[in-house]
C-alpha positions as a Markdown table, in Angstrom:
| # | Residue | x | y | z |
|---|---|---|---|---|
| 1 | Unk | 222.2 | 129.5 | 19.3 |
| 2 | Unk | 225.6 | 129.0 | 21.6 |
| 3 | Unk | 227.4 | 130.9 | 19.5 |
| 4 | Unk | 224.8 | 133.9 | 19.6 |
| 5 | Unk | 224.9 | 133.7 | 23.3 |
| 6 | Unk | 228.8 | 133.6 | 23.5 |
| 7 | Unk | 229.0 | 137.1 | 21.3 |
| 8 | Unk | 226.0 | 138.9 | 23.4 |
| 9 | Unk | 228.6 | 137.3 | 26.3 |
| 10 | Unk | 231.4 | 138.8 | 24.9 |
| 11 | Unk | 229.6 | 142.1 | 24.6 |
| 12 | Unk | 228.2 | 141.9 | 28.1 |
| 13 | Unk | 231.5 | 141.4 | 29.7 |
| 14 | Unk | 232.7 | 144.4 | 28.3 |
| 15 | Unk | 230.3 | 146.8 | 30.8 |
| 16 | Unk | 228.9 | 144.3 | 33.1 |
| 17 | Unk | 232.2 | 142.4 | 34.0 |
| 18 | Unk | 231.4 | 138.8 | 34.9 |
| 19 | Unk | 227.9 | 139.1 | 35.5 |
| 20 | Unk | 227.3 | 137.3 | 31.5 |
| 21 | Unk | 228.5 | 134.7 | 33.2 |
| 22 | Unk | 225.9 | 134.4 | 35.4 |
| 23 | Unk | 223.3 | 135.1 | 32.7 |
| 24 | Unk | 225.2 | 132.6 | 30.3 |
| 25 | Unk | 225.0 | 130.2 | 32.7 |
| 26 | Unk | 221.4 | 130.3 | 33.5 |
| 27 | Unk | 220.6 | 130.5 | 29.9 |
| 28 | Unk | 222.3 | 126.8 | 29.2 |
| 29 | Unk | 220.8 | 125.6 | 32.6 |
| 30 | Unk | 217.0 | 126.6 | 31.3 |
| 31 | Unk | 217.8 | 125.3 | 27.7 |
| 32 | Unk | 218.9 | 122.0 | 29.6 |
| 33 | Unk | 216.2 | 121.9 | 31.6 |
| 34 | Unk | 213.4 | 122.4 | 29.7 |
């Protein structure tokens, strides 16, 4: 699953700049949190 989310990162960054980040983030948060 991380890794999955670390190449769709990777691919974000390309157009949307840092805003995977943000999205990567959130993801871990709500897989911690649930």
């Amino acid at each position: 699953s991380l890794q999955n989310g670390v190449t769709a990162g990777q691919e974000e960054i390309s157009s949307s700049g840092t805003s995977y980040l943000n999205r990567t983030e959130a993801n871990m948060v709500e897989k911690t949190a649930t």
